[in-house]
C-alpha positions in Angstrom: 18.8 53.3 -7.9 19.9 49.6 -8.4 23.4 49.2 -9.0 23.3 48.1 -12.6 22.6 51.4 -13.3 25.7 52.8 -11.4 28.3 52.7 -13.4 30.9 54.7 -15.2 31.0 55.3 -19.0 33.9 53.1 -20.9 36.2 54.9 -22.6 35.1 53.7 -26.2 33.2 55.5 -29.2 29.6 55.6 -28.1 26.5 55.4 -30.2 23.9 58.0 -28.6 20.2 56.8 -29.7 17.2 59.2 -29.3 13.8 58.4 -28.9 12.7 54.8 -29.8 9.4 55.2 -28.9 8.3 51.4 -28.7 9.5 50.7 -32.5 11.6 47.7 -32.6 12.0 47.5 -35.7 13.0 50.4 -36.3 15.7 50.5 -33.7 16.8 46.7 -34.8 17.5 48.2 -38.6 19.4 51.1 -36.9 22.1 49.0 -34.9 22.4 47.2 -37.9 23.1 50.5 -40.0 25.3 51.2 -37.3 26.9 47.9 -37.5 26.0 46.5 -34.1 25.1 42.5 -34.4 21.3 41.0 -33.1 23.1 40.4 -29.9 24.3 44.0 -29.6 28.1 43.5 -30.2 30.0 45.8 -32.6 33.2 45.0 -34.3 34.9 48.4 -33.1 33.8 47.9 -29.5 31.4 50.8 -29.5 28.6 50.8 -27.1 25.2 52.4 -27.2 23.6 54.8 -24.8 20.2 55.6 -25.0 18.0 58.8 -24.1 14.4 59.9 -24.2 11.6 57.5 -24.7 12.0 53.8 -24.8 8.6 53.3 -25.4 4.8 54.5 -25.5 3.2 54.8 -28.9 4.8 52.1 -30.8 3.4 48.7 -31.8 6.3 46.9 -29.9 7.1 48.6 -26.5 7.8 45.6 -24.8 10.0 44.0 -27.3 11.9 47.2 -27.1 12.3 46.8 -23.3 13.3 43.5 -23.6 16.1 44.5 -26.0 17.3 47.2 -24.1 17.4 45.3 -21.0 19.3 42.4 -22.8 21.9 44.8 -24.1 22.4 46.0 -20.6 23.0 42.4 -19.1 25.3 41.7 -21.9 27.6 45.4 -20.5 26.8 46.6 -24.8 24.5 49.6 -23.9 25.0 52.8 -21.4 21.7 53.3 -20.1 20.9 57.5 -20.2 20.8 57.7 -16.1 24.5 56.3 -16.3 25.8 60.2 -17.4 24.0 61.8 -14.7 26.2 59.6 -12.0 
């Protein structure tokens, strides 16, 4: 497993999302809701950790991958695989 994935959990409030499934839209409004800005930063320090599907029946899978992956280069998200290690 590539080392960006091994890493421990902060110790800050978490935002747990469930299955996107390829919607980016939808997932952009819900950091929003949540009060995460378009670069994934929130105000409190929460980060987000994501689990189940990231994409497949959507009409934006790959814009979701590219979100999530630029939420985990900029340290804001907790991939899922992360609370398994």
């Amino acid at each position: 497993m590539p080392q960006l994935f091994i890493r421990k959990l902060p110790n800050v409030a978490l935002d747990i999302v469930g299955d996107v499934h390829g919607e980016l839209h939808a997932l952009e409004s819900l950091l929003g809701h949540l009060g995460y800005d378009t670069d994934g930063h929130h105000p409190d320090q929460r980060h987000l950790v994501f689990v189940g599907d990231l994409c497949d029946r959507g009409n934006d899978s790959p814009g979701v991958l590219r979100k999530v992956r630029s939420l985990v280069e900029k340290n804001w998200l907790q991939p899922s695989s992360e609370i398994m290690s």
